[in-house]
N, C-alpha and C positions, 0 to 999 in steps of 0.2 A: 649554230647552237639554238635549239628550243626552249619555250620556256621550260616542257617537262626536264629538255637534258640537263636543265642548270639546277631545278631542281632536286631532283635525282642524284645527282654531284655532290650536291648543299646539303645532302641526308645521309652523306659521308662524315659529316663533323656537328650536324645540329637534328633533332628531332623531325617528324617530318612536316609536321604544322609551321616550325620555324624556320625550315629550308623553304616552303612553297611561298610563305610574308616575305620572306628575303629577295626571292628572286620575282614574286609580283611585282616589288618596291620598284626593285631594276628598272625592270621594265616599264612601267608607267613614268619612274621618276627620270629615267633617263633617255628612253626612249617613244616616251608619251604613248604608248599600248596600256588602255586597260586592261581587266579582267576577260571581259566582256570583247575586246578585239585579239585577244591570244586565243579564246573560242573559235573566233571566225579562223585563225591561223594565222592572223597577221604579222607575229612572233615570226614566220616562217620565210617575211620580204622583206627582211632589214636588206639595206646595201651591204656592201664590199667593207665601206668602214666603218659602219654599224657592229656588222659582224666582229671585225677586229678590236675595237672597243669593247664587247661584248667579252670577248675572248680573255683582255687582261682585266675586267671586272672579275671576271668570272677566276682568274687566277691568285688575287689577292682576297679573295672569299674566302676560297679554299686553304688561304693558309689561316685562315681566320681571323683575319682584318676585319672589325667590324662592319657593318653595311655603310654605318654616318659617316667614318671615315673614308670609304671607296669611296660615296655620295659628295661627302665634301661638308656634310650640312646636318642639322639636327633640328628635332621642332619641339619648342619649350613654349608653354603656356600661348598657344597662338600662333608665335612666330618662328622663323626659322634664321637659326643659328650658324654662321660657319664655324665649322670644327676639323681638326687637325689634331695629330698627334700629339701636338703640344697643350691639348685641353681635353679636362675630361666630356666625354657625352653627355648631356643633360638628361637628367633622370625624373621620373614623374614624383618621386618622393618630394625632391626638390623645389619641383610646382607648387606641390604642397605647401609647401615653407612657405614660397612668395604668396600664395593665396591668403595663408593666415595672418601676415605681416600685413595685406591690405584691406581684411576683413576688422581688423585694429581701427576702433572708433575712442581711443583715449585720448588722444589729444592731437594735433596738424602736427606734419609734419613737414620739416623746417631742411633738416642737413641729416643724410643716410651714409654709412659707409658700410662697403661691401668689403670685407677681408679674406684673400684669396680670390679673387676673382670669375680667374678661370677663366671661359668662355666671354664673361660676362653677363650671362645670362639673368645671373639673380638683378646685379645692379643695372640693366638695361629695362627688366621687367618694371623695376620698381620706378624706375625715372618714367617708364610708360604711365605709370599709373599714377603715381604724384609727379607733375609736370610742374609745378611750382618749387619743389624741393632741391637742394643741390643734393648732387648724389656723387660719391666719389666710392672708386675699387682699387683696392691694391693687389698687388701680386710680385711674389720672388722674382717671375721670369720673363724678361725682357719679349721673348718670344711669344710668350702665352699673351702678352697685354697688345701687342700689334694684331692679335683676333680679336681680343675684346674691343680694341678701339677701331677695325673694320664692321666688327657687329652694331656697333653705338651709329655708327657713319651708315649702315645697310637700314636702320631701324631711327634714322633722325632724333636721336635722343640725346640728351647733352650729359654726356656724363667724363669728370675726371677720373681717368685713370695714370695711376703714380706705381712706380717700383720701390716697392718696401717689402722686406721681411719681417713676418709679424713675429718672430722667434726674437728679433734682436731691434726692437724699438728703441729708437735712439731719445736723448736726452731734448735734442734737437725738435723729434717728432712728436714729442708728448708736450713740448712748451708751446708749440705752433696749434695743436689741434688740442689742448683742454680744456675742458666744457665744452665743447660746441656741436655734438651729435644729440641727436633727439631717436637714432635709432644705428646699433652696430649689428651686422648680419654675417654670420660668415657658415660656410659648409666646409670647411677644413678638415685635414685627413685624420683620420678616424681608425683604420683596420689594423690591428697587430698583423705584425710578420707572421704569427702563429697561425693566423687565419688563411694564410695562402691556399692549404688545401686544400680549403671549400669552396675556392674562387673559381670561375668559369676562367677557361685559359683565355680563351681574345680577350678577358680584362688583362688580363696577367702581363702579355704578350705586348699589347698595342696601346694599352693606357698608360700614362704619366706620373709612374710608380711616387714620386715626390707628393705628387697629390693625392696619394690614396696611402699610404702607410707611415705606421707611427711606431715607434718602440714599443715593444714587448714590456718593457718595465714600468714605459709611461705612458698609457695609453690615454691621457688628457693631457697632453704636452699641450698642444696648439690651443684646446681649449681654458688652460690654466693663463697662458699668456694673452690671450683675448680679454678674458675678463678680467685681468689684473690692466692691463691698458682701460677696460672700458670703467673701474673706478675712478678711470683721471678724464678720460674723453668723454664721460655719458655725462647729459647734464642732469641736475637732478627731475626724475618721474622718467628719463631716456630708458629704452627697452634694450634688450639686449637678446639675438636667434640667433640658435643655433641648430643645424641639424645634426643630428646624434650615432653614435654605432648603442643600439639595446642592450649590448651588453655592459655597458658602463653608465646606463640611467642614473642608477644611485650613488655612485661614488661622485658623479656630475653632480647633480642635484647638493647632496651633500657640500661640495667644495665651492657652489653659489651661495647656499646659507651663511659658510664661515665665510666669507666674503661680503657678506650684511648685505646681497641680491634681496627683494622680496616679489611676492606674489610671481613665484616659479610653478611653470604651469609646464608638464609632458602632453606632448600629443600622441594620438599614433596616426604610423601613417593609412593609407588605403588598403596594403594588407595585415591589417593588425597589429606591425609592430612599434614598439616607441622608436619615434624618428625622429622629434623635434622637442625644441624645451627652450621657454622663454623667463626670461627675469627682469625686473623691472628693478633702476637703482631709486635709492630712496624712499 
């Protein structure tokens, strides 16, 4: 198979600028061919098992597996992630977030906690960038935290990660950790079930539906239970980010007021929309 044939395949189920990035990627990412050597036809002298790799890439594409996950790997703010079914792909929105968390000149920080974890991505960036701070990530799934904690291990950063449900914070957990964050960060799931239609199927299909949707009735579920914990765990001036679904800005916003949050700031993201929103206790 060629680079055209794979792409050309790839414009079966995606656009054709996003078939040709896809099956570039392949190729340089797995079989070290640039651009520039598929010209020459390089594409054209893989081996025997080149080819045949080639072959089942090229077949879980087509069912529309995303690329990171055929790949194995994801690249967030610089570095590269391993990713798996069992974590969502890091998203550039999400850069964002860590970006603005470290553009934060209010005060040092001391002790970070990432909620929902995921990949790890958010709390591995942050432990990059404040290397004095402890940083700790939680997450429901036993599975999803043995990627976060080979990502911490691939990126020499020290960070705990712990299996908690932020839905069902225990009596336990809130005696052990109150007062003692200087900063709580979580990207937690956000999308009503209503919104399925609009979703691109390989999210649908191959993502970690637990980490991406939320009840129809209550679509600040996860967000309502973060900040009710970060009234007990934030110490006073501690921050609190979150990244957001735009259509629930305001009723967010709103329920950090009656909550006595102050100096709540929306961001948007890169393409214009509200992505982010921070609150500061006390």
């Amino acid at each position: 198979m060629t680079y055209n044939e794979l792409w050309r395949q790839l414009a079966q189920i995606y656009d054709e600028g996003e078939a040709k990035a896809i099956a570039r990627m392949t190729y340089e990412e797995r079989f070290g061919l640039t651009l520039s050597d598929i010209y020459l036809g390089k594409d054209t002298q893989l081996s025997a098992d080149c080819q045949t790799e080639l072959e089942e890439i090229a077949k879980r594409l087509l069912q529309g597996e995303p690329i990171q996950y055929v790949l194995g790997y994801a690249d967030f703010c610089g570095r590269t992630f391993i990713v798996n079914n069992h974590v969502l792909i890091p998203r550039p929105e999400t850069e964002e977030l860590c970006q603005w968390i470290t553009s934060q000149g209010d005060r040092p920080l001391v002790r970070l906690l990432d909620i929902g974890t995921g990949s790890g991505c958010i709390a591995i960036t942050l432990a990059a960038m404040f290397p004095e701070a402890e940083v700790i990530g939680w997450d429901i799934s036993e599975d999803t935290l043995e990627v976060a904690r080979a990502n911490a291990r691939r990126h020499n950063v020290q960070v705990s990660f712990e299996q908690v449900d932020a839905l069902h914070l225990t009596s336990d957990i809130l005696h052990q950790t109150s007062e003692v964050f200087d900063l709580l960060v979580s990207n937690p799931p956000y999308i009503c079930n209503k919104e399925r239609e609009a979703m691109e199927s390989n999210v649908l299909e191959h993502e970690p539906h637990t980490a991406l949707f939320v009840p129809d009735e209550d679509p600040l579920l996860f967000y309502r239970a973060i900040a009710q914990y970060g009234q007990t765990a934030l110490k006073d001036g501690g921050w609190l980010y979150f990244e957001i679904n735009p259509l629930y800005t305001e009723p967010l916003r709103q329920m950090l007021c009656a909550m006595r949050f102050c100096r709540i700031e929306i961001k948007e993201d890169q393409y214009g929309k509200q992505r982010m929103i921070r609150a500061k206790k006390g």
